[in-house]
C-alpha positions in Angstrom: 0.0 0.0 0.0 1.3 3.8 -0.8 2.5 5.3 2.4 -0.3 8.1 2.0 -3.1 5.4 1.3 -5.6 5.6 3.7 -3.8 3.6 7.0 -5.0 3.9 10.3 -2.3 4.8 13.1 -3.4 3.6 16.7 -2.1 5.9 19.8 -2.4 4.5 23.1 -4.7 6.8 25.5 -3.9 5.8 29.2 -6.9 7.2 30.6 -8.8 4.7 29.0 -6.8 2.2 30.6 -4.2 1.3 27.1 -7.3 1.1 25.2 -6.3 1.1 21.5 -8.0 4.4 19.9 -7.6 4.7 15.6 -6.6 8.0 14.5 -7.0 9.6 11.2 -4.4 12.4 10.7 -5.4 15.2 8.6 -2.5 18.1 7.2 -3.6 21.5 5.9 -1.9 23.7 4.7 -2.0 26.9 7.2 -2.1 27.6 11.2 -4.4 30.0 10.6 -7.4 29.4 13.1 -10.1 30.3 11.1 -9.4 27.7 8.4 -8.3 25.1 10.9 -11.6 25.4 12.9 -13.2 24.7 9.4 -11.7 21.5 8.7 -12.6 20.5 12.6 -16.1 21.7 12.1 -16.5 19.9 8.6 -14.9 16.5 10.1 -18.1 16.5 12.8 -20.3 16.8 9.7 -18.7 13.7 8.0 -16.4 11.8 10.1 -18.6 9.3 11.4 -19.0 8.1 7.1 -16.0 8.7 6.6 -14.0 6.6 9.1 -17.0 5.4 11.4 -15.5 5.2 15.0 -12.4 6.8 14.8 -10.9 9.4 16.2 -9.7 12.6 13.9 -5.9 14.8 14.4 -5.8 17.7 12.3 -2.7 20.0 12.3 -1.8 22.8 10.4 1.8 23.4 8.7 2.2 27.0 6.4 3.0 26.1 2.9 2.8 28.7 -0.2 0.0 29.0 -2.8 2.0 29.8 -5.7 -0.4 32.2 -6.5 -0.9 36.0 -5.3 -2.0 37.1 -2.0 -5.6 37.5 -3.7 -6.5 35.4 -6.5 -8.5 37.5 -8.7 -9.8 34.5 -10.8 -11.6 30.9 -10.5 -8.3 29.5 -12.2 -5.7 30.9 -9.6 -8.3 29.9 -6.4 -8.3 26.4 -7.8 -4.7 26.6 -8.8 -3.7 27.7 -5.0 -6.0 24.8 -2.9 -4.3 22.3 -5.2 -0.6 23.1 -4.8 -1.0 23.8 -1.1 -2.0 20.3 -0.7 0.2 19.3 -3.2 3.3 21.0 -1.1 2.0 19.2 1.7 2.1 15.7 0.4 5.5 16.5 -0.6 6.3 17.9 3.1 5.4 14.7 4.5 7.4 13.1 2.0 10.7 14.8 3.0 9.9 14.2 6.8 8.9 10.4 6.3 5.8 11.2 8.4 2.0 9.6 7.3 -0.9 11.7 6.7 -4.2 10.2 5.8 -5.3 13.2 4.1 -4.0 16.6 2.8 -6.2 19.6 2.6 -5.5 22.9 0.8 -7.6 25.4 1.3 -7.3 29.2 -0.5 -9.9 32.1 -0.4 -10.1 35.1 -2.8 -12.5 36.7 -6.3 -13.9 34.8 -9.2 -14.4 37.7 -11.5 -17.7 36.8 -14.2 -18.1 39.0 -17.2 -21.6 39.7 -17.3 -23.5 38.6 -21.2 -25.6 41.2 -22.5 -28.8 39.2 -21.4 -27.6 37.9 -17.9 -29.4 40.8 -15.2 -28.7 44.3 -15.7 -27.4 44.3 -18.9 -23.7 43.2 -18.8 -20.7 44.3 -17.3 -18.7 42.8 -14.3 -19.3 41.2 -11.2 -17.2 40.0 -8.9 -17.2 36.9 -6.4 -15.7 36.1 -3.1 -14.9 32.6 -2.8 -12.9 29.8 -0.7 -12.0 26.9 -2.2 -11.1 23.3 -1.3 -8.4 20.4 -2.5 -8.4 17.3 -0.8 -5.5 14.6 -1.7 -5.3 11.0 0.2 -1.4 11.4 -1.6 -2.7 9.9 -4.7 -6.3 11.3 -5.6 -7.5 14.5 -5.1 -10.7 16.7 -5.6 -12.3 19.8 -5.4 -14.9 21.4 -3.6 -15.9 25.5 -3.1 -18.0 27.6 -0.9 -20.9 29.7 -2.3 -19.9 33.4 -3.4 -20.9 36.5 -2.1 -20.9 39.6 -4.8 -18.3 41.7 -3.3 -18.6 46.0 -4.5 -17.4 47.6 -7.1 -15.1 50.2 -5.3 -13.4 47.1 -3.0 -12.8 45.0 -6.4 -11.5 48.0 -7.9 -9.2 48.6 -5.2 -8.2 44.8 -5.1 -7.9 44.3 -8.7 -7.1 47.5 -10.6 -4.7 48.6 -7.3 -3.5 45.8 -6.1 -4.1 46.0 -2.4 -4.6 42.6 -0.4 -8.4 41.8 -0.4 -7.9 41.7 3.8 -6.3 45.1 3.7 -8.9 46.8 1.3 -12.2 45.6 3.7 -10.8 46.3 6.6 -10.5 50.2 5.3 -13.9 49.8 3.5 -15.2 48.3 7.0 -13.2 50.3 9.4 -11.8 47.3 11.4 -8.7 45.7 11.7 -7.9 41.7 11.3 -10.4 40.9 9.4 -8.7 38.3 8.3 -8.1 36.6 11.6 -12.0 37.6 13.1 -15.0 37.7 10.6 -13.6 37.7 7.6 -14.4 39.5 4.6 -17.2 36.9 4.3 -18.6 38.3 7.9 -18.1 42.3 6.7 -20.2 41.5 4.0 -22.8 39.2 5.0 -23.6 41.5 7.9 -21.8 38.4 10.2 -24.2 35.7 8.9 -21.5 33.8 6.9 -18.0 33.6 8.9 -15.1 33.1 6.9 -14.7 29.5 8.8 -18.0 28.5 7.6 -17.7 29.2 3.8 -14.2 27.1 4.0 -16.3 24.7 6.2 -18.6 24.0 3.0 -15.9 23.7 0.3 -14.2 21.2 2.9 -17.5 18.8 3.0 -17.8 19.2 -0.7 -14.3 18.4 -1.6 -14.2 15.5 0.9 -17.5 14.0 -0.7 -15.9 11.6 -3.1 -13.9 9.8 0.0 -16.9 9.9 2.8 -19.3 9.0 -0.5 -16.9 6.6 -2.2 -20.2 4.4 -3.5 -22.1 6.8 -5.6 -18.8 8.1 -7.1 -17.7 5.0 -7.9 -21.1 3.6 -8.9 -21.1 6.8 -11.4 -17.4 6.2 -12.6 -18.7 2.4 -13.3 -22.7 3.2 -15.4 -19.7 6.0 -18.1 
């Protein structure tokens, strides 16, 4: 079996007396609380499918995106979840250490350039996003969040001038660490959509082909 196959490690737990407890040990790729406390809250969703009776580690370790510090498109958000996973299977690689699963997660605009007949008439509109990658080292998929139109001064500023998207809402919002409180998903959703719950989505949704392996592969089989 590949060492990043799905194995189970056992750890020892004296208080319940040298019981043997199953772990499954989840890497993502940032310590930043907000998307950690994502990947916890999406495991209660679908831990007991996916590994029914075991116990869940996740850990966080900073890795880079290899795209901007605001991906401005669809391509770049889905480009940056996958090579932060990717960085981390290669991580554990170089350390010899065995994940069950890597998760990459990466946040930013999906900009849609409006037809003629879509709405108001044409013309831009612009997304915020967060997208998921999930690899078990050898398959991986994708899953995103729902979007949230972001307005047209703040994607101005972020897209024509450049600034971080965390920097420009926390002047359009007159707070600081946005990025480490609400979000820019809380600023504009008047706090009914955190930042850790639109990563929480894309995290069930990109871990639905493991925790749902039978439909998938029943689908894969009836092409």
């Amino acid at each position: 079996m590949p060492l990043f196959a799905l194995t189970i490690d056992r750890a020892r737990h004296a208080s319940e007396g040298g019981t043997t407890v199953e772990k499954v040990r989840i890497l993502v790729g940032s310590t930043r609380r907000p998307k950690l406390a994502a990947v916890q809250e999406a495991i209660r969703d679908f831990g007991a499918v996916l590994a029914p009776g075991l116990a869940f580690e996740v850990v966080g370790a900073e890795v880079e995106s290899g795209v901007g510090h605001t991906p401005a498109n669809r391509n770049e958000l889905m480009l940056g979840a996958r090579q932060r996973a990717e960085a981390l299977v290669r991580l554990a690689r170089e350390k010899t250490q065995s994940w069950h699963y890597f998760v990459g997660l990466e946040g930013g605009l999906d900009v849609i350039e409006e037809d003629r007949g879509i709405a108001d008439g044409g013309g831009r509109r612009v997304l915020l996003e967060s997208w998921a990658y999930v690899s078990d080292g050898r398959n991986g998929h994708f899953g995103r969040s729902g979007g949230v139109e972001i307005p047209d001064a703040l994607a101005r500023e972020v897209l024509e001038n450049g600034v971080e998207l965390s920097v420009a809402i926390d002047r359009f919002a007159g707070a600081v660490g946005i990025r480490d409180a609400q979000g820019a998903w809380g600023v504009l959703s008047s706090g009914l959509i955190s930042r850790t719950e639109a990563f929480r989505v894309a995290v069930v949704a990109a871990f639905a082909p493991f925790y749902n392996k039978k439909m998938y592969h029943a689908a894969s089989a009836a092409r």
